[in-house]
FINU-35252 format. One record per residue (C-alpha): y, z, x; chain; residue in one letter. Coordinates in Angstrom, 2 decimals, m for minus. Example, Ala and Ser with C-alpha at 12.3 -4.5 7.8 and 13.67 -1.06 7.14 Angstrom:
// residues 2
ATOM v w u chain res
ATOM m4.50 7.80 12.30 A A
ATOM m1.06 7.14 13.67 A S
This chain:
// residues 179
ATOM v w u chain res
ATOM 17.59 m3.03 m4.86 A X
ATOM 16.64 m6.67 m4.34 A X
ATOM 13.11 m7.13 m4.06 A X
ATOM 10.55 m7.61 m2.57 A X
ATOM 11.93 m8.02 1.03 A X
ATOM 14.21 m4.51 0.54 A X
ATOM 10.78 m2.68 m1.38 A X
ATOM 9.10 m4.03 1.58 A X
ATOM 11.84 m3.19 4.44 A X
ATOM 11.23 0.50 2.99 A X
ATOM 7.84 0.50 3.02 A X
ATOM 7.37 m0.77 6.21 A X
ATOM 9.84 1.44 7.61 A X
ATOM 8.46 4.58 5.94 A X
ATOM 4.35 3.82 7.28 A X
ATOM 5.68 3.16 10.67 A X
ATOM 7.78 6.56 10.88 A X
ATOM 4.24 8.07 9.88 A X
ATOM 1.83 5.58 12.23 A X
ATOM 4.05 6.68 15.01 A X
ATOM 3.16 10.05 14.64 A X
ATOM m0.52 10.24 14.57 A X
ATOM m0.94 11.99 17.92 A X
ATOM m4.47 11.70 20.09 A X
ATOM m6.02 14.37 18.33 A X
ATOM m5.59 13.37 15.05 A X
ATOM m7.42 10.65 14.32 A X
ATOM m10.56 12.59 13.09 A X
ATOM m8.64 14.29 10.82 A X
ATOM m9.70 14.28 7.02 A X
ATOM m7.26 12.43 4.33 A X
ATOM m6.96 12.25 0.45 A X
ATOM m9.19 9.44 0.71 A X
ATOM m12.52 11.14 0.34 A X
ATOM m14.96 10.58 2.97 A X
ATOM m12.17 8.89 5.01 A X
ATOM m10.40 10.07 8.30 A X
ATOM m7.24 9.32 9.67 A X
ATOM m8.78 6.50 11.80 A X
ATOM m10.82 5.32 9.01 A X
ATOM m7.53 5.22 6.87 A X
ATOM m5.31 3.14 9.19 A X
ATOM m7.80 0.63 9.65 A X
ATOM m8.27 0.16 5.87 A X
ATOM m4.68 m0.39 5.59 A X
ATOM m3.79 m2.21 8.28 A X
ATOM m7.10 m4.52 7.26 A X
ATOM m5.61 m4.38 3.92 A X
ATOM m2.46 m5.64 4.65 A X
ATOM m3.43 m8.53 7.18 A X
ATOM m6.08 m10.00 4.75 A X
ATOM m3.53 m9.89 1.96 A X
ATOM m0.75 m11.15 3.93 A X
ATOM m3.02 m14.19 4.68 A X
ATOM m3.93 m14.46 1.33 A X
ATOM m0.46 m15.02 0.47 A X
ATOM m0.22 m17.28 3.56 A X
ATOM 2.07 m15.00 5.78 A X
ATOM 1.49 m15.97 9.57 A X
ATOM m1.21 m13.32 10.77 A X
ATOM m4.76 m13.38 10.71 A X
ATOM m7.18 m12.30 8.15 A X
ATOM m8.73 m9.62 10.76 A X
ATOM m5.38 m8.56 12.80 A X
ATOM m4.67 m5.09 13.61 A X
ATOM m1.74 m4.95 15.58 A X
ATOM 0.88 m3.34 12.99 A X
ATOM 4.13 m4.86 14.45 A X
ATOM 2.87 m8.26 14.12 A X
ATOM 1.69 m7.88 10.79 A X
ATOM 4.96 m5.90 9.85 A X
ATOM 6.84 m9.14 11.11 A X
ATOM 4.67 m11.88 9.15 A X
ATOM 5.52 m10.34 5.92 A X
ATOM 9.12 m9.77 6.27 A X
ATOM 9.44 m13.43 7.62 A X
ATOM 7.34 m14.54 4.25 A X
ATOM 9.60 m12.29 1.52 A X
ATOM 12.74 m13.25 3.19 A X
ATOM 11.68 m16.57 0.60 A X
ATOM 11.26 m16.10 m1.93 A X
ATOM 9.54 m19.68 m2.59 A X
ATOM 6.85 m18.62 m0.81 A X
ATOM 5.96 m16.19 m3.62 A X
ATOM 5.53 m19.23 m5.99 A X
ATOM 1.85 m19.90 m6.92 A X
ATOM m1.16 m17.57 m7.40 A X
ATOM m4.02 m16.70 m5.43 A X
ATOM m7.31 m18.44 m6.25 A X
ATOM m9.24 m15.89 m3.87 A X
ATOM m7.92 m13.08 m5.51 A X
ATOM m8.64 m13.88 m9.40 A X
ATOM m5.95 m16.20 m9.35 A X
ATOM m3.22 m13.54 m9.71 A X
ATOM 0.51 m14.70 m8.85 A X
ATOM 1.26 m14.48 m5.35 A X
ATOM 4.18 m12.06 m6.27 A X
ATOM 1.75 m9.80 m7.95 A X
ATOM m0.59 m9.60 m5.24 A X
ATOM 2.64 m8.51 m2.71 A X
ATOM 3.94 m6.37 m5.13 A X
ATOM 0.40 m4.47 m4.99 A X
ATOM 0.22 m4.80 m1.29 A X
ATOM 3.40 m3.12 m0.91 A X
ATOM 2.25 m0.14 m3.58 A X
ATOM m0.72 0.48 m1.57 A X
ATOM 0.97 0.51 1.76 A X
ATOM 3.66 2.97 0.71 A X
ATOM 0.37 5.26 m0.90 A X
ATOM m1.47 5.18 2.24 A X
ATOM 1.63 6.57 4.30 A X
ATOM 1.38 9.65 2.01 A X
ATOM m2.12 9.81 2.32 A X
ATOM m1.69 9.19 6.19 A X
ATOM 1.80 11.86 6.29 A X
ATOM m0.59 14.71 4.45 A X
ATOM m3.36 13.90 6.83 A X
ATOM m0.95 14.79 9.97 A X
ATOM 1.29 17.12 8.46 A X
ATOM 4.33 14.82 8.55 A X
ATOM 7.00 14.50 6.07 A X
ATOM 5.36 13.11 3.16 A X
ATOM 8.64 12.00 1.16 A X
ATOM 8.38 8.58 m0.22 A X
ATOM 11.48 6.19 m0.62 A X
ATOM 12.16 6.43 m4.38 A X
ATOM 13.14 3.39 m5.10 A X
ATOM 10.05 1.94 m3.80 A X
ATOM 8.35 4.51 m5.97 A X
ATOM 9.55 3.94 m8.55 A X
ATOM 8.94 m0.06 m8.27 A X
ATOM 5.16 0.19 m7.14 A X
ATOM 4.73 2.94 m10.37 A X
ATOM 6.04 0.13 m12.28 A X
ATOM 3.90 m2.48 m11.18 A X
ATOM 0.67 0.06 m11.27 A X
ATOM 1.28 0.11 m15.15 A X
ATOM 0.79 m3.58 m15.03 A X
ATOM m2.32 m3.54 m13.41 A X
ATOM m5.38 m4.17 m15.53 A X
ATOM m7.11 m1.03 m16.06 A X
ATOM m10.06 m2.80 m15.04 A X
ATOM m8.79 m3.78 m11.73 A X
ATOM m7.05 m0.88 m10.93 A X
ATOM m10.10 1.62 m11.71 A X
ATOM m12.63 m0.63 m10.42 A X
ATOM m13.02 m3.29 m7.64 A X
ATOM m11.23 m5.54 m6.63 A X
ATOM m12.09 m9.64 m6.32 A X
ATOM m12.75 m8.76 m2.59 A X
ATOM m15.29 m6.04 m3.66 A X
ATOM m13.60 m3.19 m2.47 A X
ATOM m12.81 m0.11 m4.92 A X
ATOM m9.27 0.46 m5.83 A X
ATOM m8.50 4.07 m7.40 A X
ATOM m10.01 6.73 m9.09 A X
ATOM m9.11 8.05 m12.04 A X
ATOM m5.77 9.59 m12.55 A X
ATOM m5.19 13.46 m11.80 A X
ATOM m3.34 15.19 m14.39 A X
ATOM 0.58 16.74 m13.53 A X
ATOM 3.23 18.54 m15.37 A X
ATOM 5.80 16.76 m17.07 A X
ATOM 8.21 18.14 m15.10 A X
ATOM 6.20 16.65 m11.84 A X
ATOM 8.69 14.34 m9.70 A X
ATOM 8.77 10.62 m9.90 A X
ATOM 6.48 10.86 m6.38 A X
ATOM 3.66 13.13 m8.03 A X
ATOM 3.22 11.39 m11.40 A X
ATOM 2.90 7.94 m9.15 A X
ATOM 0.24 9.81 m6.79 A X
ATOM m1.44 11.62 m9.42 A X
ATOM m1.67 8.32 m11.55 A X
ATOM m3.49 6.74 m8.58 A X
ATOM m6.20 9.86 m8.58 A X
ATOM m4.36 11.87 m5.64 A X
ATOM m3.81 15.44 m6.10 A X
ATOM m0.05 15.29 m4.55 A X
């Protein structure tokens, strides 16, 4: 898999096959976020991911919402991969690559969270799985247990699986989700 644009493409494509789902009645429903309903949840992330995106100086606006256009502005950025060059002084001054690597991880964990909050089909693309539990290991402890340079709190600590757990389950379970 070439990355990031294909890790991406999957992501994406996996979070709007969920998003598309969440019917009227849903949105008060609770998640594996504690405290945190669906609507609570897809506002986080879709927050998330337009901040971040114009951290890394995709075309959308710190404070956009609409999915689609975000969706676009980030495919249109990875599809160069020059524009990954550099780091992000806002964000601790982590590469830019870094910072889209994580934004990717956390968009393909919030489409479980957001698939087990509506009963969808919670199957993640493996692949991408198995790059964002890569790139979790490379997270500083610190960062990835605490808060972030934008002051908002990343995981909780990791929930204990079998060895034999899938690829899927030791990712979740690493970033504190019972899967």
């Amino acid at each position: 898999m070439s990355a990031p644009l294909d890790v991406w493409r999957q992501t994406a494509d996996k979070w709007s096959e969920v998003y598309l789902q969440v019917g009227d009645g849903q949105w008060e429903n609770p998640t594996p976020c504690a405290g945190w309903t669906v609507r609570n949840l897809v506002d986080h992330t879709l927050a998330w991911q337009a901040k971040g995106g114009s951290l890394l100086g995709a075309d959308v606006a710190p404070d956009d919402s609409d999915w689609e256009r975000i969706r676009a502005s980030y495919a249109a950025l990875l599809a160069d991969s020059a524009q990954l060059a550099g780091t992000v002084p806002e964000f601790a001054g982590i590469p830019k690559a870094n910072l889209a690597a994580f934004l990717i991880g956390d968009l393909l964990i919030h489409s479980w969270d957001l698939a087990r909050s509506i009963g969808a089909d919670d199957t993640l693309p493996p692949d991408v799985v198995a790059a964002t539990t890569d790139g979790l290991h490379h997270v500083p402890p610190d960062l990835l247990r605490g808060t972030n340079p934008l002051g908002q709190k990343m995981m909780g600590p990791a929930v204990e699986v079998s060895d034999d757990a899938s690829a899927q389950n030791k990712m979740l379970a690493f970033t504190g989700r019972t899967p």
